[in-house]
C-alpha positions in Angstrom: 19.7 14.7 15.5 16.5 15.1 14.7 15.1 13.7 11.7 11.8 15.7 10.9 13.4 19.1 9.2 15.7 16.9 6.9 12.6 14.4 5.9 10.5 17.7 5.2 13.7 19.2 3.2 13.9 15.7 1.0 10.0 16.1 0.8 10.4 19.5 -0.7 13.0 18.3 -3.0 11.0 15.3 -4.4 8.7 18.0 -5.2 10.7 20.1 -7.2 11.6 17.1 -8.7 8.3 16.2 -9.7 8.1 19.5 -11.4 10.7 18.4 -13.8 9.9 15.4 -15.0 8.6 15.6 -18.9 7.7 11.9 -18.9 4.1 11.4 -17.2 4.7 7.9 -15.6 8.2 8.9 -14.2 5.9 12.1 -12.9 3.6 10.3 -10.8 6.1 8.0 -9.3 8.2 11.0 -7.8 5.0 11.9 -6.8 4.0 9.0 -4.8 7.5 9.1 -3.4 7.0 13.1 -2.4 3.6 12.3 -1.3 5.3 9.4 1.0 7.7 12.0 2.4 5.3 14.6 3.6 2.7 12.1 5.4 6.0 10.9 7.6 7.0 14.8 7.9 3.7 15.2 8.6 3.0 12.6 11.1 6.3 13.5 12.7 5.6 17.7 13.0 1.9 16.8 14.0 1.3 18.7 10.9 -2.5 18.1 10.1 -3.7 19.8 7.1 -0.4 18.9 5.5 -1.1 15.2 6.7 -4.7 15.5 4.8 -3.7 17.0 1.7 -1.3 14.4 0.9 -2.9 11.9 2.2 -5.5 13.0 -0.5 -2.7 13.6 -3.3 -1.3 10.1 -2.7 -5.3 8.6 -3.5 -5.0 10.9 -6.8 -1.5 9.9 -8.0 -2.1 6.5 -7.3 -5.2 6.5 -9.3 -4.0 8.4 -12.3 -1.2 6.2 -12.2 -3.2 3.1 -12.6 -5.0 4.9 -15.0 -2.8 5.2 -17.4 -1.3 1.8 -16.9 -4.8 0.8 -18.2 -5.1 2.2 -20.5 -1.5 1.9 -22.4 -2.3 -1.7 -21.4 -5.3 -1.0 -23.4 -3.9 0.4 -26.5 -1.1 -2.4 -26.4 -3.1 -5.0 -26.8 -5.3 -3.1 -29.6 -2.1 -2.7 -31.5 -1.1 -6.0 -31.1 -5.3 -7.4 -32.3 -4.4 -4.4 -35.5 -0.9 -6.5 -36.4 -3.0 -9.8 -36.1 -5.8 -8.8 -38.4 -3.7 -6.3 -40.6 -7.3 -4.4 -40.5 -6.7 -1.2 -38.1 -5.5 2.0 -39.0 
C-alpha cells in the first residue's frame, strides 16, 4: 500500500482541524503538526510548491508560537513583580 494519498488525507484533516481550534496556542500546534504532514506528502508526491509553502508556514507557526510564549512569559512575570509590590494596576 502506498502511503503518500493517506499522509496527504491526515494532512488535509490536521488542517481542518486547525480551523477549529478557538484556543491560539492549541492553533498553532495542530499547525506545526499539519505543516509536518504536508512537507512528508510533499517530499513523497515530489510536490514542489506545496513543499515551499509549508516549508514557509512551518518558519511562521514556529515563530508566532514562540512569540507568544514570550510574551505570556512576559506578562507572567509582570504579574507576579505587581503581587510583589502591590503597586500595578
Amino acid at each position: 500500500m502506498n502511503i503518500t494519498e493517506p499522509l496527504g488525507y491526515l494532512a488535509s484533516a490536521l488542517v481542518l482541524a486547525t480551523f477549529c481550534m478557538r484556543d491560539m496556542r492549541r492553533l498553532r500546534w495542530m499547525a506545526i503538526a499539519s505543516n509536518l504532514a504536508f512537507i512528508a506528502y510533499a517530499l513523497l508526491a515530489d510536490l514542489a510548491p506545496v513543499l515551499m509553502l509549508h516549508l514557509l508556514l512551518l518558519l511562521v507557526n514556529v515563530q508566532r508560537l514562540m512569540a507568544r510564549r514570550s510574551s505570556t512569559q512576559a506578562a507572567a512575570a509582570h504579574h507576579t513583580h505587581c503581587k510583589v509590590k502591590e503597586t500595578c494596576s
